[in-house]
C-alpha positions as CSV (number, residue, x, y, z in Angstrom):
1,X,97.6,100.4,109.7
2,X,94.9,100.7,112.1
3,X,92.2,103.5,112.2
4,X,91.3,105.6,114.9
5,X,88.3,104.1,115.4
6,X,89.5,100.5,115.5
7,X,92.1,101.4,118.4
8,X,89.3,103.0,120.2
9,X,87.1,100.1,119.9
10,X,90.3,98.1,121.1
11,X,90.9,100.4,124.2
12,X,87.3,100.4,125.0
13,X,86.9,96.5,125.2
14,X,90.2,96.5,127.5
15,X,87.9,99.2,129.8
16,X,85.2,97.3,129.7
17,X,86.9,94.4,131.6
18,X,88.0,96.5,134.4
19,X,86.2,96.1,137.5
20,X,84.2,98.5,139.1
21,X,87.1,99.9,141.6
22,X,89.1,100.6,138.5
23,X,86.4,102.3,136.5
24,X,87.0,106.2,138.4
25,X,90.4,106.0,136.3
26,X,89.1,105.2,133.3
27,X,90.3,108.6,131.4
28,X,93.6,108.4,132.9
29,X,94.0,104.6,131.7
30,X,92.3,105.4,128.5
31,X,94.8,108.0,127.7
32,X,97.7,106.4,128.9
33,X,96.3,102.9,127.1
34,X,95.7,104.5,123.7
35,X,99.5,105.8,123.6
36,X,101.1,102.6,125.0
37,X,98.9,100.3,121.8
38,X,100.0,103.4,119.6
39,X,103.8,102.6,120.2
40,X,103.5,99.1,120.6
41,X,101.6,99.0,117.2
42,X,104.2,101.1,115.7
43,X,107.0,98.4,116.6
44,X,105.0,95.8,114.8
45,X,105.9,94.7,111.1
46,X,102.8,95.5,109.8
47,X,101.3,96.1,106.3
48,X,98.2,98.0,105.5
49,X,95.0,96.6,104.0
50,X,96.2,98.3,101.2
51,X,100.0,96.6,100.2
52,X,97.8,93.4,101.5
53,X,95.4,93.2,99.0
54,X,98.1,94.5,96.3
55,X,100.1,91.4,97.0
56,X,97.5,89.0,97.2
57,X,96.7,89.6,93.6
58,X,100.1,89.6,92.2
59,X,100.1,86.5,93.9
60,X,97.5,85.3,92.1
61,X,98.7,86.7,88.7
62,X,101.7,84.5,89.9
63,X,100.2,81.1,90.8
64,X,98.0,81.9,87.3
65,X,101.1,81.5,85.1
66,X,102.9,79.1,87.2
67,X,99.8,76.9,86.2
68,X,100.0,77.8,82.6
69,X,104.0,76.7,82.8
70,X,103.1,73.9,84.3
71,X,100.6,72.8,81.8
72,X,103.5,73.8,78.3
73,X,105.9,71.7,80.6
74,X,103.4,68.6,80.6
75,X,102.5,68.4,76.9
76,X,106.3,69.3,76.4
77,X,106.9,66.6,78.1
78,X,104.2,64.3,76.2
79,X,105.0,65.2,73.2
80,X,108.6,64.3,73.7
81,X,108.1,61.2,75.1
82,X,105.3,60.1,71.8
């Protein structure tokens, strides 16, 4: 899902909007921000990069023979109407 890095990047560009009264409580909201985008991020239906990419190419292998089907089906097709 997401890396370590990525949510810090994320929790740091939420910081950086703060103003400056806010900023002495950065570590507190850091800490407490990083857990609260933790469990929200858990509750989302999410796939990784990984199962992404794995589906994306069996939907390609798909669309790939759909087209082939569809090409038989059109000189079927011709050939029964000649």
């Amino acid at each position: 899902m997401f890396k370590n890095d990525q949510l810090d990047q994320m929790v740091q560009g939420i910081l950086g909007g703060l103003p400056e009264g806010l900023k002495t409580l950065q570590n507190d909201l850091e800490k407490h921000l990083q857990i609260a985008l933790r469990q929200g991020l858990r509750k989302l239906d999410l796939v990784s990069r990984d199962e992404f990419d794995v589906q994306q190419a069996v939907l390609a292998r798909t669309r790939e023979k759909l087209e082939d089907l569809e090409k038989t089906v059109a000189n079927l097709e011709q050939k029964l109407n000649n």
